[in-house]
C-alpha positions as CSV (number, residue, x, y, z in Angstrom):
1,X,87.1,34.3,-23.7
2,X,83.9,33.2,-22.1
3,X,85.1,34.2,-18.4
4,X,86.3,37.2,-19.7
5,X,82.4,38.0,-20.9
6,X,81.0,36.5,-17.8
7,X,83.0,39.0,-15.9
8,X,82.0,42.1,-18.3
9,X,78.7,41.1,-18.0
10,X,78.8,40.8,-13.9
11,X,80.6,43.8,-13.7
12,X,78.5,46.2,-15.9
13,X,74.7,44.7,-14.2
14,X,74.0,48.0,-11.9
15,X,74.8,49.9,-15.1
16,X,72.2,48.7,-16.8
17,X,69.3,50.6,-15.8
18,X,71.8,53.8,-14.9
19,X,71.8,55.7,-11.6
20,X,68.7,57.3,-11.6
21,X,68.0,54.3,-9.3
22,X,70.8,55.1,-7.1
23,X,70.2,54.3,-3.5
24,X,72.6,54.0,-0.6
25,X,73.9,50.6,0.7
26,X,72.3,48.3,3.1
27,X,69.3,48.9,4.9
28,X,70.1,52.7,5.4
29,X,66.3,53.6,6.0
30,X,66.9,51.6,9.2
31,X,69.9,54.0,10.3
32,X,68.8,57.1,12.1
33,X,71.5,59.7,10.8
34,X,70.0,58.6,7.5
35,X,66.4,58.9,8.4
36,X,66.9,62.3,9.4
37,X,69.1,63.3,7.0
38,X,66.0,62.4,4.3
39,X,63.3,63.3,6.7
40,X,61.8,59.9,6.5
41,X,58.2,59.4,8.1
42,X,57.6,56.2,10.3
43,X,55.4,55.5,7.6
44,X,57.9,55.6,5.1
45,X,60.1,53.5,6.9
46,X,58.1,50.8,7.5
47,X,56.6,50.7,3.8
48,X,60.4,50.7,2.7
49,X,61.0,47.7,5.0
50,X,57.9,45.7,4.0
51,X,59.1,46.3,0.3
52,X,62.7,45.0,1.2
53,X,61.1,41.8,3.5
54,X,58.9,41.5,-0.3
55,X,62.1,40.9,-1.8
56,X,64.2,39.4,0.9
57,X,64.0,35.6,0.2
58,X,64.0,36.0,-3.6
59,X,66.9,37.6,-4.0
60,X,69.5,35.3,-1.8
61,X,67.6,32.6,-4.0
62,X,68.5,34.4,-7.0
63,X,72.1,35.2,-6.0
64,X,72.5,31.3,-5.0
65,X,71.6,30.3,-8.5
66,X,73.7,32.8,-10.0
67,X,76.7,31.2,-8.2
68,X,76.0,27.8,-8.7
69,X,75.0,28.2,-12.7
70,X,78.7,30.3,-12.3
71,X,80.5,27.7,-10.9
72,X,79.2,25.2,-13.3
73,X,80.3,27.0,-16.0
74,X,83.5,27.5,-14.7
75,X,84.3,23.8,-13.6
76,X,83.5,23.0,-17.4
77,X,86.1,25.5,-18.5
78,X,88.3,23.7,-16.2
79,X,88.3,20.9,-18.6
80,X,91.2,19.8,-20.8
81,X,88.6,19.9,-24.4
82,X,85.7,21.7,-23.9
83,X,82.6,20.9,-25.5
84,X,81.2,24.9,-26.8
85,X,77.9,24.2,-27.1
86,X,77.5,23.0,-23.8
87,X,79.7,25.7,-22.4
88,X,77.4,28.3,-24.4
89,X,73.8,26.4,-23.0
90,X,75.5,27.0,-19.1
91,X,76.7,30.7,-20.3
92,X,73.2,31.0,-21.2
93,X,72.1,29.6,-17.6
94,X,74.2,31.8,-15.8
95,X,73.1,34.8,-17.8
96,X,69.6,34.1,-17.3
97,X,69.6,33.8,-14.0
98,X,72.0,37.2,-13.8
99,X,69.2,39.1,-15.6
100,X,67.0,37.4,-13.5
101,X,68.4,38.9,-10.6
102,X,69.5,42.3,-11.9
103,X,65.6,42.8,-12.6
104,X,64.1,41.8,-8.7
105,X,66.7,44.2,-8.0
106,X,65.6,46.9,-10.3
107,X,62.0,46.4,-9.6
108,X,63.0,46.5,-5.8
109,X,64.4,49.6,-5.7
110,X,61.7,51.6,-8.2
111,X,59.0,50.6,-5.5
112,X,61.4,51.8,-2.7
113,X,61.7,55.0,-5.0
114,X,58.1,55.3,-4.8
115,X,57.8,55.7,-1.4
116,X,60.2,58.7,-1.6
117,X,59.7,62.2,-2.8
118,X,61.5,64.0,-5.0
119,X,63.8,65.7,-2.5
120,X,64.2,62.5,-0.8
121,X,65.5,60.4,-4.3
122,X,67.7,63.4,-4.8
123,X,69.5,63.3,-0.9
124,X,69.2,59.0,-1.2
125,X,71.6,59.7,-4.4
126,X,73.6,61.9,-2.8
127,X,74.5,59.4,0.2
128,X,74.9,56.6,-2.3
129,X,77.7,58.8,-4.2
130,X,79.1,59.4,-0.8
131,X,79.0,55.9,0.1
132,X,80.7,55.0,-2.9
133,X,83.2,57.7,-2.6
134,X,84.2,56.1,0.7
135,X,87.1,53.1,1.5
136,X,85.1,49.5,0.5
137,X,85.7,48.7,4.2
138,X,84.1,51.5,5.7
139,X,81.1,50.7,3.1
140,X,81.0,47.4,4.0
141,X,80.7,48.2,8.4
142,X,77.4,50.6,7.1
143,X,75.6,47.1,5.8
């Protein structure tokens, strides 16, 4: 019951603060096509990258705690008896640290957004809903 929560939880994060954040994947600000494509100034790009360096350490720090409050919860639902309100205190953990991470996310990308215009928000959602619409693979070569 609790995995099955964990894994909600996990799965619904980006939807938490909805699309209007949308952005594409990886560092596209760094890829030409997609420069143009948005009419990005130098300035711009470099602004973008200093918030992303910002946020750079903090958020493989986050995602590390993530996974290791994860797997801590899950090798004490390995167990034969399982104690609940232990398993509850490390759901809690694991949560935390999810929100946690969610957030430096969130705040990440609203400062990025703030670099952008209007025009630009509306084409940098429009190439994250074409990224999305594309084979994970593909997706995953553009990182």
């Amino acid at each position: 019951m609790i995995g099955a929560f964990c894994l909600l939880v996990s799965a619904l994060g980006p939807l938490a603060y909805g699309q209007r954040l949308d952005l594409p994947p990886g560092k596209w600000w760094k890829r030409p096509e997609v420069a143009e494509r948005l009419a990005l100034s130098r300035d711009q790009v470099n602004k973008i990258e200093a918030i992303w360096l910002d946020f750079k350490d903090r958020l493989i720090d986050l995602r590390a705690q993530v996974e290791k409050e994860r797997t801590s919860l899950n090798a004490l639902l390995e167990s034969e008896f399982i104690d609940e309100p232990q398993a509850l205190e490390r759901l809690d953990r694991m949560l935390a640290a999810r929100v946690e991470l969610e957030r430096s996310f969130f705040v990440m990308r609203l400062r990025i957004r703030s670099i952008l215009t209007p025009e630009q928000r509306k084409g940098a959602e429009r190439l994250a809903e074409e990224s999305r619409k594309r084979p994970r693979r593909e997706r995953e070569q553009e990182q």
